[in-house]
C-alpha positions as CSV (number, residue, x, y, z in Angstrom):
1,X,0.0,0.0,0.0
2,X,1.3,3.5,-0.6
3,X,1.8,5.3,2.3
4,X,-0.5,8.7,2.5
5,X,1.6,11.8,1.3
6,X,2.5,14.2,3.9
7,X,0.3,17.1,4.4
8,X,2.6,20.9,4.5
9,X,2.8,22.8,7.2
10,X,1.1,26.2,7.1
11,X,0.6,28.9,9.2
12,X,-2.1,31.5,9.4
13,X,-0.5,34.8,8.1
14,X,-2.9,38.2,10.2
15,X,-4.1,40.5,7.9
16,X,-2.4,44.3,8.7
17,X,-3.2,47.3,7.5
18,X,-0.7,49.8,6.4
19,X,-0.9,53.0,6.8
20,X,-1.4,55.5,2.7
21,X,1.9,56.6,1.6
22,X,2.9,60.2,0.9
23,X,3.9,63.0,3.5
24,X,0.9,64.5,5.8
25,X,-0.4,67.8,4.4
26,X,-0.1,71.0,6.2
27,X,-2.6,72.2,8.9
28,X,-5.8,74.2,7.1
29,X,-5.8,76.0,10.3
30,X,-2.3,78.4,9.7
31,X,-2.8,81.2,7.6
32,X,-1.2,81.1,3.8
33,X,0.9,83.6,2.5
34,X,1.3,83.7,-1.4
35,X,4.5,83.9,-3.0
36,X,4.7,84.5,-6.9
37,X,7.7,83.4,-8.9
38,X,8.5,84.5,-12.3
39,X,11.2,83.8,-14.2
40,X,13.2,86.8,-15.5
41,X,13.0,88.7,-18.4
42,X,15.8,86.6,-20.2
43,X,14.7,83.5,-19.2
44,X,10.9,84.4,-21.2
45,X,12.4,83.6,-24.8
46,X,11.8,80.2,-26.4
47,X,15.1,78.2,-26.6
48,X,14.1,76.3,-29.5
49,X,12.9,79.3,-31.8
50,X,13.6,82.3,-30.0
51,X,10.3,83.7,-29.4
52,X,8.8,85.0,-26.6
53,X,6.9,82.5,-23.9
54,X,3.5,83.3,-22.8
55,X,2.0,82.3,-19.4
56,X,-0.2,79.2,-19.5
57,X,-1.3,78.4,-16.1
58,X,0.9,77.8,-13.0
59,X,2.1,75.0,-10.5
60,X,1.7,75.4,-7.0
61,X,3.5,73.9,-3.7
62,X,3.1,74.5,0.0
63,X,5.8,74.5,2.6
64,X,5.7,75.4,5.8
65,X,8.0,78.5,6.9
66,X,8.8,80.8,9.8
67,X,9.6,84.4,9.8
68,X,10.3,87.0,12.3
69,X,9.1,86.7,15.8
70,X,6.3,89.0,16.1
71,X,8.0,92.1,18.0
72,X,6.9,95.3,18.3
73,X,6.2,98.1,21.2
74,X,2.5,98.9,21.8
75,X,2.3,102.5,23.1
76,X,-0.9,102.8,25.5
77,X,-2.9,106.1,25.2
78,X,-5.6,106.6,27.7
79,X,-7.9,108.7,26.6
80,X,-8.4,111.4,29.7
81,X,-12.4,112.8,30.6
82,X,-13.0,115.5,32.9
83,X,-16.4,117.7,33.9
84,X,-16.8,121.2,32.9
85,X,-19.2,122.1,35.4
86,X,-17.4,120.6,38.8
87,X,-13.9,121.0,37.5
88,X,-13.3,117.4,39.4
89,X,-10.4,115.8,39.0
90,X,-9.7,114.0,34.9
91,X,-10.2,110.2,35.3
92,X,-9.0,108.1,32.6
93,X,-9.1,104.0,32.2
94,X,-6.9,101.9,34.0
95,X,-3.9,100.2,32.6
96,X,-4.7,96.3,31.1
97,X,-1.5,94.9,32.2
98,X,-1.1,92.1,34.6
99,X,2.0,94.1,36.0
100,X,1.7,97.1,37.5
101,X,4.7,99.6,36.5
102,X,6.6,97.0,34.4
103,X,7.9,97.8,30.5
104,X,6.5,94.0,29.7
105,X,2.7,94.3,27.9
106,X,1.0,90.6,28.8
107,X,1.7,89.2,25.6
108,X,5.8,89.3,25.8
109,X,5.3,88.3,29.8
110,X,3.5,85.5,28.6
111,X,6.6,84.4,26.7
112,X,8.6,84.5,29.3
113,X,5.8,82.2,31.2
114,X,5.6,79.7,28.7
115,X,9.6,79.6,27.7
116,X,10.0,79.1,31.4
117,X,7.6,77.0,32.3
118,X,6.2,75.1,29.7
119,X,9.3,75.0,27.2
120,X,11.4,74.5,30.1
121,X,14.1,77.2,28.7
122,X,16.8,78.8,31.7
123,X,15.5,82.4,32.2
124,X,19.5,83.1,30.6
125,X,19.2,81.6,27.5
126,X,15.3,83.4,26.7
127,X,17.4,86.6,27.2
128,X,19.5,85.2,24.1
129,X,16.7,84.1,21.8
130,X,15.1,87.4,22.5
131,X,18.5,89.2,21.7
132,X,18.2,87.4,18.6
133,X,14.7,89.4,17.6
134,X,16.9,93.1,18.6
135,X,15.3,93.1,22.3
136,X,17.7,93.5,25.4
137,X,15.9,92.3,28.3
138,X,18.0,90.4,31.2
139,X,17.5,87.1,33.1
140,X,17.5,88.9,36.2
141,X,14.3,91.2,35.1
142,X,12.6,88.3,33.8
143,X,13.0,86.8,36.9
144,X,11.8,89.8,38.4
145,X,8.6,90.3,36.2
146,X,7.9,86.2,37.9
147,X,8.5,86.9,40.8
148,X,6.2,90.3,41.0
149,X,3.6,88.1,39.1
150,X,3.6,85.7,41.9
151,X,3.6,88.5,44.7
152,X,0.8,89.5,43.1
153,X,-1.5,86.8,42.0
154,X,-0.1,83.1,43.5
155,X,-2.3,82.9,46.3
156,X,-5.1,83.5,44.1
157,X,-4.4,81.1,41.3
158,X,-3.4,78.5,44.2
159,X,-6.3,78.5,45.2
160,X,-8.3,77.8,41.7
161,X,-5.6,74.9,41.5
162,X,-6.6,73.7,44.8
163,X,-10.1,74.0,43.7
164,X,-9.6,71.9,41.0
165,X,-8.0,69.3,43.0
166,X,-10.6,68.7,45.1
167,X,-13.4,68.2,42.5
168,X,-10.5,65.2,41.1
169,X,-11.8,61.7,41.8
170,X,-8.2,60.6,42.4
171,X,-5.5,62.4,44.1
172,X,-1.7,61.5,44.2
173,X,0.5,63.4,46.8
174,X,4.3,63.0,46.4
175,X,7.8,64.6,47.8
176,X,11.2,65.0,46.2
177,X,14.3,66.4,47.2
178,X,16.2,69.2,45.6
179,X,18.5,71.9,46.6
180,X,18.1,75.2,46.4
181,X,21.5,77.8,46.1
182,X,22.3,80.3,48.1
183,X,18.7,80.2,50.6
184,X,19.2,83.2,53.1
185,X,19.9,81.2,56.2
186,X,20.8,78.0,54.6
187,X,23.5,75.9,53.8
188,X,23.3,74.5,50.2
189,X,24.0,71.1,50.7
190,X,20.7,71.4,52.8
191,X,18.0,69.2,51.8
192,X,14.5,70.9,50.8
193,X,11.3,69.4,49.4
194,X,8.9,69.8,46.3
195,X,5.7,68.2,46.9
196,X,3.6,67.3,44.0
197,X,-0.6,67.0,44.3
198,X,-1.8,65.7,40.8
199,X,-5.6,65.6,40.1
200,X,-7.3,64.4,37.0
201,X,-6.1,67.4,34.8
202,X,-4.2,69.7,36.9
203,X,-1.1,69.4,38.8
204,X,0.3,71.6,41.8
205,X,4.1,72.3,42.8
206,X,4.6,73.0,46.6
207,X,8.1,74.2,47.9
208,X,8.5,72.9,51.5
209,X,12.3,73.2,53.3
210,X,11.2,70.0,55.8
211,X,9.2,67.0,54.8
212,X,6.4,67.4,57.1
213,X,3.7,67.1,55.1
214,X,0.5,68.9,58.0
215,X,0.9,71.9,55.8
216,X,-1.3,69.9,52.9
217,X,-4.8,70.3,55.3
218,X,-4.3,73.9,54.1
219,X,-4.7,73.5,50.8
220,X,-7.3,70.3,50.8
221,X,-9.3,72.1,53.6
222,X,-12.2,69.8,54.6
223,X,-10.4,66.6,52.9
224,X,-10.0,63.5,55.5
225,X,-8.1,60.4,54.4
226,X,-11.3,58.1,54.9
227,X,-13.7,60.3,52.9
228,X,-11.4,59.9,49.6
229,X,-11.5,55.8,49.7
230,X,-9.5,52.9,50.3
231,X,-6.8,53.2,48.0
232,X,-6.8,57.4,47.9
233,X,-7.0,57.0,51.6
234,X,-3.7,54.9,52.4
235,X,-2.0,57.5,49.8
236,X,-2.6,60.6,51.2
237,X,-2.6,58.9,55.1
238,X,1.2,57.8,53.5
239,X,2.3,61.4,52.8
240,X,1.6,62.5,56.9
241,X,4.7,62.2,59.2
């Protein structure tokens, strides 16, 4: 009898999709600049008999391009009103800058804010780039300008942040340590803190010099460790001495 052939192998190959070739187009949400260009004078004559080319239509291309940063010094007028009849004294509107005094309109401050902060640029090397665009403004006043800002407005935009932490369904409370240069009264090998709240979608920074951690009651006022849940609860009962 012949013996049954031997049946192949095979395996079972999963179907993939693959992605369309070509490069993604440019966002329909930046603004397009045109930019015509013609070929010179010499360059309209036919090569082959000499005569002169007309234009037929035209080919077009998009790339993306950066010019100069947007730069420019906005001069405030305040328009001033006075009565006739009383002779009181002239008022006039108040000043729309977020600080008081300061040569920075809120649009340049809010570069500094989000070079800083968000970018993660030294306060130094901002002062460069901004060099770059003809303006001479230091480190040090940039670091004045956040540091008035704060004087000014921290406590009140901790406290939105705060709000927002509570209405969070989760909270995670952390420390680290860092060291901080030259602190009046302290050594700088001293150890200091920076505790971290994280909610759903917003995050809090807390500088602390000691790891005792009864300051957080401030800021979660009416929070108790058993009110947040099991798992929240063992957290945040973690992060108290």
């Amino acid at each position: 009898e012949q013996a049954e052939p031997e049946k192949e192998k095979t395996i079972t190959v999963v179907a993939h999709q693959r992605r369309p070739g070509g490069r993604k187009s440019l966002s329909d949400k930046l603004p397009r600049v045109e930019r015509i260009i013609e070929l010179s004078e010499s360059e309209k004559t036919c090569n082959c008999c000499g005569g002169k080319l007309v234009e037929i239509g035209d080919y077009q291309s998009e790339r993306l391009q950066m010019g100069r940063l947007a730069v420019y010094i906005e001069r405030a007028i305040r328009m001033k009103y006075a009565c006739r009849q009383c002779k009181s004294k002239a008022v006039m509107a108040p000043l729309p800058y977020a600080l008081p005094h300061s040569t920075l309109a809120n649009g340049a401050f809010a570069q500094i804010v989000v070079s800083k902060f968000c970018d993660g640029l030294p306060l130094h090397r901002v002062s460069k780039i901004w060099q770059r665009y003809g303006v001479e403004f230091s480190a040090k006043n940039m670091a004045n300008s956040l540091i008035l800002f704060h004087r000014l407005y921290g406590a009140t935009i901790m406290g939105l942040l705060c709000e927002r932490l509570l209405e969070s369904p989760i909270l995670n409370i952390d420390e680290t340590t860092v060291q901080v240069m030259n602190e009046e009264g302290r050594a700088n090998t001293t150890k200091s803190y920076v505790w971290t709240l994280v909610g759903k979608d917003v995050a809090v920074f807390i500088y602390r010099v000691h790891r005792n951690a009864n300051f957080l009651f401030e800021y979660l006022a009416g929070v108790q460790p058993g009110e947040i849940g099991d798992t929240q609860a063992t957290c945040f009962a973690g992060a108290l001495p």
